[in-house]
GUTOR-180399 format. One line per 8 residues: for each residue x, y negated, z negated of C-alpha. Coordinates in nm, 3 decimals. Layout:
N
X/Y/Z; ...
This chain:
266
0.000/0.000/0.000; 0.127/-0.377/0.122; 0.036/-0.535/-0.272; 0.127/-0.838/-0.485; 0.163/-0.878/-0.853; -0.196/-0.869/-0.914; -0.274/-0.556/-0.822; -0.249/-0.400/-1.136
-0.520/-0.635/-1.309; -0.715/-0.638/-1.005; -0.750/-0.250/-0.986; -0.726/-0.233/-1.370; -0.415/-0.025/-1.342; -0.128/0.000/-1.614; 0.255/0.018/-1.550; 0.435/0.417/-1.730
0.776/0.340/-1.649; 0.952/0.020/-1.549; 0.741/-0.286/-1.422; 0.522/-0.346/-1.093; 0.639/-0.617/-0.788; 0.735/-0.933/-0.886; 0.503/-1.257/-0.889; 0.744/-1.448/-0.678
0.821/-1.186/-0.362; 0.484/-1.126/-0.220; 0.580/-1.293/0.072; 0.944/-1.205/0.090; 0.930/-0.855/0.116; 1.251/-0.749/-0.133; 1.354/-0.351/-0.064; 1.160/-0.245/-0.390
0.858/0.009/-0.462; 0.651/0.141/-0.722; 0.520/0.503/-0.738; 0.223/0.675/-0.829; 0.254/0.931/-1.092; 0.191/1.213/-0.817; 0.441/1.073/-0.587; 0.708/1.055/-0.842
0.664/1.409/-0.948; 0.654/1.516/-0.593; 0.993/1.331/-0.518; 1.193/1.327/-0.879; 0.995/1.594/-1.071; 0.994/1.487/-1.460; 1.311/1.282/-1.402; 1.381/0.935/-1.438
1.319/0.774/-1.102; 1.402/0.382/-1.153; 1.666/0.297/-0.943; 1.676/0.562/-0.755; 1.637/0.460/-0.365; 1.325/0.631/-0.095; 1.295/0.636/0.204; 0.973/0.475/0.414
0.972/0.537/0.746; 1.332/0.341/0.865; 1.360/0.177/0.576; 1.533/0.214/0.207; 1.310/0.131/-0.085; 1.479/0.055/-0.447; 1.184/0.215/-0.723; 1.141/-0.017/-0.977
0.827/0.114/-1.172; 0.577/0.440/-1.201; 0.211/0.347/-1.208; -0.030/0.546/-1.507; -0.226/0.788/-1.367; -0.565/0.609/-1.173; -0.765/0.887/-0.966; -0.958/0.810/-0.670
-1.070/0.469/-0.570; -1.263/0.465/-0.265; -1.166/0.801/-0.143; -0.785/0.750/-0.170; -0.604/0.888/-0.421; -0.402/0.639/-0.578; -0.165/0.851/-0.773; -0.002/0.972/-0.460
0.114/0.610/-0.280; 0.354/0.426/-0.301; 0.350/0.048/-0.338; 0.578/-0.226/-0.138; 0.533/-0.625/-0.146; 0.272/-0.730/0.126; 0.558/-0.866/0.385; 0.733/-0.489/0.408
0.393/-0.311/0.435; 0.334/-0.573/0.742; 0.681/-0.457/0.897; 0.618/-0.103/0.825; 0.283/-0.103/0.984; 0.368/-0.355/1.236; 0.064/-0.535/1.177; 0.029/-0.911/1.199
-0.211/-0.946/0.947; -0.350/-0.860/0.638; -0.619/-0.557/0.647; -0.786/-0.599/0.321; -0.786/-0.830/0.052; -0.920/-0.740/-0.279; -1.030/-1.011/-0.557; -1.144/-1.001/-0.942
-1.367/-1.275/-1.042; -1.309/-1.395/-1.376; -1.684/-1.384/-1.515; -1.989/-1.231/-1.386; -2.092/-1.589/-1.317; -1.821/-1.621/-1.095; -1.894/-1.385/-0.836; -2.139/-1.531/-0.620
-1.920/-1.896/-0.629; -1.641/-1.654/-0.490; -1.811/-1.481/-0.223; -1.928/-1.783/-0.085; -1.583/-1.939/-0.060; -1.437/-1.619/0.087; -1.724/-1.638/0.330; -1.644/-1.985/0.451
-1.292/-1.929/0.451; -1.305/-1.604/0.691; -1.589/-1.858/0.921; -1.356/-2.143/0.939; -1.022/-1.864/1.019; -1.274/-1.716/1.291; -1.371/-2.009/1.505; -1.681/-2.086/1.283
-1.843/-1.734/1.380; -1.913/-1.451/1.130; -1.721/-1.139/1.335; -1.842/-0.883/1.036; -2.204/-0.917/1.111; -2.171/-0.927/1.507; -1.966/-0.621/1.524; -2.204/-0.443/1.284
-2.497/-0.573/1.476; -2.282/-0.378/1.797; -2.186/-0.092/1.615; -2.541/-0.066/1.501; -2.699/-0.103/1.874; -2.459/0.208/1.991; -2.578/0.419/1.729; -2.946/0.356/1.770
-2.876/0.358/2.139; -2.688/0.709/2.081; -3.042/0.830/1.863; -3.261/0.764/2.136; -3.045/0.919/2.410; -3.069/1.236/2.156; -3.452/1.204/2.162; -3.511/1.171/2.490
-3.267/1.448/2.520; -3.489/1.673/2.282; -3.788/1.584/2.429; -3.724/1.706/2.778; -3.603/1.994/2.615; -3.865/2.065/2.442; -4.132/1.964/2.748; -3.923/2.169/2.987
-3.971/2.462/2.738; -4.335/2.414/2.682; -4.352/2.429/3.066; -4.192/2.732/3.073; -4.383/2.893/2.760; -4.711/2.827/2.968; -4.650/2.989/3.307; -4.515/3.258/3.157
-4.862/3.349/2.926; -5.059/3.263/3.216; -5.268/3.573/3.166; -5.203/3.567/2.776; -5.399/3.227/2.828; -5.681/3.376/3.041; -5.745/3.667/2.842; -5.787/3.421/2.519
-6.049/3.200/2.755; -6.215/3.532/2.792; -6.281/3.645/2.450; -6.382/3.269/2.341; -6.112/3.069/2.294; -6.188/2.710/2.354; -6.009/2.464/2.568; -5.946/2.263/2.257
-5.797/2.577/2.062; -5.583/2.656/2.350; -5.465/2.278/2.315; -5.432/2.311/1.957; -5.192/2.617/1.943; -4.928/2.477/2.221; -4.908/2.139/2.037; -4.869/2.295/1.723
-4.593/2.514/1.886; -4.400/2.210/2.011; -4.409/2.062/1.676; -4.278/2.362/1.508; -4.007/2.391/1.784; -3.906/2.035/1.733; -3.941/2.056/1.336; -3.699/2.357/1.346
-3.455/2.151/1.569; -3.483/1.890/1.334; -3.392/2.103/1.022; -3.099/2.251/1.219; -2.970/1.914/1.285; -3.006/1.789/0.949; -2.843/2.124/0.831; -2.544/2.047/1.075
-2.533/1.639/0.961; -2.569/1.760/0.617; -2.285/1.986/0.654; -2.054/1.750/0.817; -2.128/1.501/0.533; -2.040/1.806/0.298; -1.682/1.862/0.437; -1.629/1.505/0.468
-1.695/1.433/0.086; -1.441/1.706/0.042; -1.182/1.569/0.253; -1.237/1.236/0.087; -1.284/1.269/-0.248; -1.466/0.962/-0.350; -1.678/0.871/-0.065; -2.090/0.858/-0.103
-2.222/1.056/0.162; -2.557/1.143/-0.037; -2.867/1.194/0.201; -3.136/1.012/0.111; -3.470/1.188/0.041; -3.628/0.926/0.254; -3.413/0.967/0.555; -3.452/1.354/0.559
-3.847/1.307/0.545; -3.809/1.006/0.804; -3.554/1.242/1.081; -3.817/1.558/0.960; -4.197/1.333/1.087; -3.960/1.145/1.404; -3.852/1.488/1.509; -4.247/1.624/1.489
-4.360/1.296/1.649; -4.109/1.367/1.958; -4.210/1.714/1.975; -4.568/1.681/1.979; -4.538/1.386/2.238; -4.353/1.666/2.459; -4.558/1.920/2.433; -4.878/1.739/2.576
-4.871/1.787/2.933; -4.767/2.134/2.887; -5.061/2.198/2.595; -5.333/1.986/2.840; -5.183/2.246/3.152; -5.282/2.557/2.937; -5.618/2.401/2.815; -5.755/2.344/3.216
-5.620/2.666/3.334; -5.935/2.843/3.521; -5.972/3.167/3.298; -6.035/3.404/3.592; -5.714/3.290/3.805; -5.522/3.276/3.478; -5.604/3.646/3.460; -5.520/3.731/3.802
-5.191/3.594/3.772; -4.874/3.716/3.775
């Protein structure tokens, strides 16, 4: 991590061994680093690491502290990093600017007064505009663009299945006609069979999403990927909705069918 001085209060952290980057060299970027207590043990074992010299990528770091242990924060695990003054972690990454910036308010009360000035300092460093919410309203467009691809997707699937389902109990059909079945039974049964298609297609999606969120939480310890109960019953009725759209021509097809050519069909 690229950090100043304040990163300790900031993230609440304490100093085990030695002391964290100086106040003054934020900007300077002097060849030190400070360890996590995972890291350490992973390069020095139980032994004393301060002044000993790493290597990060093509450069030589002097460690000058060992950080208590801290856990996850945001799915990273802070006990295995290692931390450099901001100007180094620039060079290192060749980046040209800052990524991230984490504050602490001093009061509650403070918190909204703060957010407002980071707000208008980000507007006035970006032309005046607010990137955040314009990329988000993007990023949000291509996924609800991606969503309805995927239901148009389903429901031709599921129409061109329907379709298929219908010539193919042709007689099935008849024969029902023929013993009393009405048209608006025959109706009935092939929209409730599209629904129950799409409903299953549904589940096996949210299985599959479910599932991904699953293996994600346990590749990043840390990150939320809870489901809401709400958005399970919302993809469950859209994916019934689709489905019984679908399934109308093909349901409407099998109610008109003439019951005496149905049955001399092949």
């Amino acid at each position: 991590y690229g950090a100043t001085s304040d990163v300790p209060r900031v993230w609440s952290m304490d100093v085990a061994v030695g002391e964290f980057l100086p106040a003054i060299d934020w900007d300077r970027g002097s060849p030190v680093v400070v360890l996590g207590p995972t890291l350490r043990r992973e390069l020095f074992g139980e032994g004393n690491p301060l002044g000993e010299v790493v290597r990060i990528g093509q450069n030589r770091f002097r460690v000058i502290g060992v950080m208590e242990s801290k856990g996850q924060m945001l799915g990273f695990d802070l006990d295995d990093a290692a931390y450099v003054p901001v100007a180094n972690a620039l060079r290192l990454f060749n980046r040209p600017e800052l990524d991230e910036v984490h504050l602490l308010a001093a009061t509650p009360q403070d918190i909204d007064p703060v957010v407002a000035r980071v707000r208008e300092t980000l507007i006035d460093r970006h032309t005046g505009k607010e990137d955040f919410n314009r990329i988000l309203g993007i990023i949000t467009g291509v996924v609800l663009a991606i969503a309805a691809i995927s239901l148009l997707v389903g429901a031709i699937g599921i129409l061109t299945i329907m379709w298929i389902v219908v010539q193919e109990r042709t007689q099935e059909i008849g024969l029902s006609m023929a013993i009393g079945a009405t048209r608006g039974q025959i109706l009935g049964w092939y929209l409730f069979e599209a629904a129950v298609t799409a409903a299953v297609g549904g589940l096996i999606g949210l299985g599959t999403g479910m599932g991904g969120a699953f293996l994600l939480a346990a590749f990043v310890p840390g990150l939320s990927t809870a489901t809401p109960t709400s958005v399970v019953v919302s993809a469950l009725a859209m994916a019934v909705i689709v489905g019984l759209g679908a399934g109308v021509a093909p349901a409407i097809r099998a109610s008109r069918l003439d019951p005496v050519e149905a049955l001399r069909g092949e």
